[in-house]
C-alpha positions as CSV (number, residue, x, y, z in Angstrom):
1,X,120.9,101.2,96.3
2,X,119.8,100.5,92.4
3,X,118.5,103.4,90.6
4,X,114.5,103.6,90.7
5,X,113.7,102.0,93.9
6,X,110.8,103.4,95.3
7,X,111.7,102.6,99.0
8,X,111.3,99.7,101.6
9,X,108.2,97.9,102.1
10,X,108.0,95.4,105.9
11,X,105.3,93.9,108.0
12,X,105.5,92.2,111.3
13,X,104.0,89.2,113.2
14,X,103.6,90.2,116.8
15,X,102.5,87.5,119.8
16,X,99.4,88.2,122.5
17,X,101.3,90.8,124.6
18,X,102.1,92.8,121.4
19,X,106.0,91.8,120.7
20,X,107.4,91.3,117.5
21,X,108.0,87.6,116.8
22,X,108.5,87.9,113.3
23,X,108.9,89.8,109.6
24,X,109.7,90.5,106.3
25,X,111.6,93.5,104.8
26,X,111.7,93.9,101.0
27,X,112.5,96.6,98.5
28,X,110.0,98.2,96.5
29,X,110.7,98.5,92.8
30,X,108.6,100.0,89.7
31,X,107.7,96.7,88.6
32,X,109.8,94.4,91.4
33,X,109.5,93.7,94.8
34,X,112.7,92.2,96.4
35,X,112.8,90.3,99.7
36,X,115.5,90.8,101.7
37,X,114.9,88.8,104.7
38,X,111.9,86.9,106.2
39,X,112.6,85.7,109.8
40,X,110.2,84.0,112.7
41,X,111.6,83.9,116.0
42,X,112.5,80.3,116.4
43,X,110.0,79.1,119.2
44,X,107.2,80.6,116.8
45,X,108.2,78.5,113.8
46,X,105.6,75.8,112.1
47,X,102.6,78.2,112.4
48,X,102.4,79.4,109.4
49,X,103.8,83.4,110.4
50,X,106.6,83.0,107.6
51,X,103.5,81.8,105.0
52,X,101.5,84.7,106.3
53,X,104.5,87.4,105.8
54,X,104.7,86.0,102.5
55,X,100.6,86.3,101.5
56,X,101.3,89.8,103.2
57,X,104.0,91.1,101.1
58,X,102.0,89.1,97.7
59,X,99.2,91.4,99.0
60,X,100.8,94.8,99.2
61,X,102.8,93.9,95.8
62,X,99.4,93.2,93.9
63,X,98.0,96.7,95.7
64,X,100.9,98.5,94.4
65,X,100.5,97.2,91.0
66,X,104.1,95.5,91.0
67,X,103.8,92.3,89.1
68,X,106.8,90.0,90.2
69,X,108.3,88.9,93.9
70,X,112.1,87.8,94.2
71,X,114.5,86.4,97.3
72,X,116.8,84.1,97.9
73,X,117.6,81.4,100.5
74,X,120.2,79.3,101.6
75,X,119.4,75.5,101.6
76,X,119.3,75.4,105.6
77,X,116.6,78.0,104.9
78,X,113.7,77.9,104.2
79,X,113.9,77.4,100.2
80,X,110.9,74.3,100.4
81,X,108.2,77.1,101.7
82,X,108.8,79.4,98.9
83,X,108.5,76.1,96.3
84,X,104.9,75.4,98.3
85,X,104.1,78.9,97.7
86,X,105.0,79.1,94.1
87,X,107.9,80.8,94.0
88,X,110.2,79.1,90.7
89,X,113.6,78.8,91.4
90,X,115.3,80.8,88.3
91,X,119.3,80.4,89.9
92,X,121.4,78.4,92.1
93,X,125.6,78.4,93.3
94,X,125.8,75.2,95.1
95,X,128.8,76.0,97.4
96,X,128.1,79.1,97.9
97,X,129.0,79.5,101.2
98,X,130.6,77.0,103.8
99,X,128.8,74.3,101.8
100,X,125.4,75.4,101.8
101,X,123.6,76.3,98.2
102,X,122.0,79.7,97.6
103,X,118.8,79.6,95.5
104,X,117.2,82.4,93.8
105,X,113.1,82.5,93.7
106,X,110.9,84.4,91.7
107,X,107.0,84.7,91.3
108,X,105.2,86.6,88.9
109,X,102.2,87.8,90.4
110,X,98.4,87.6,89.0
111,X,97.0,91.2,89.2
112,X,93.3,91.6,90.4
């Protein structure tokens, strides 16, 4: 791992009987938050668990006093959430794999 990180930061989304249907894992940086991977069980998709990761993660970030949120996606991801959320795209390979595109996101946070 890169010098400085501070250690891993996740949260979860669990149903009504208490299992885990969905989360986010990220690295936790002096001044950088790096997600790794958001994921919602398919069959809980469309509502709004991956927004609420996100908002979750923005959250801690702010609390921590980290000023600027990264990922990236592949195009059969999920890169038009993190647009809607206000994430800028700052890089792109368009074949990057198998012939889907790989977009990096970042979002620099408002502290207070």
């Amino acid at each position: 791992h890169l010098p400085g990180r501070i250690g891993p930061l996740c949260a979860f989304v669990r149903d009504a009987d208490g299992a885990v249907i969905g989360g986010i894992v990220a690295d936790h940086y002096p001044t950088d938050i790096y997600i790794r991977m958001v994921w919602v069980q398919e069959t809980h998709r469309r509502h709004g668990h991956a927004r609420r990761l996100l908002q979750a993660m923005e959250h801690a970030a702010r609390r921590l006093g980290v000023g600027r949120i990264s990922l990236d996606t592949f195009d059969f991801q999920a890169p038009a959430l993190y647009k809607a959320l206000g994430y800028a795209p700052i890089g792109r390979i368009d074949d990057f794999y198998a012939g889907q595109g790989r977009t990096w996101f970042r979002k620099d946070l408002e502290q207070g």
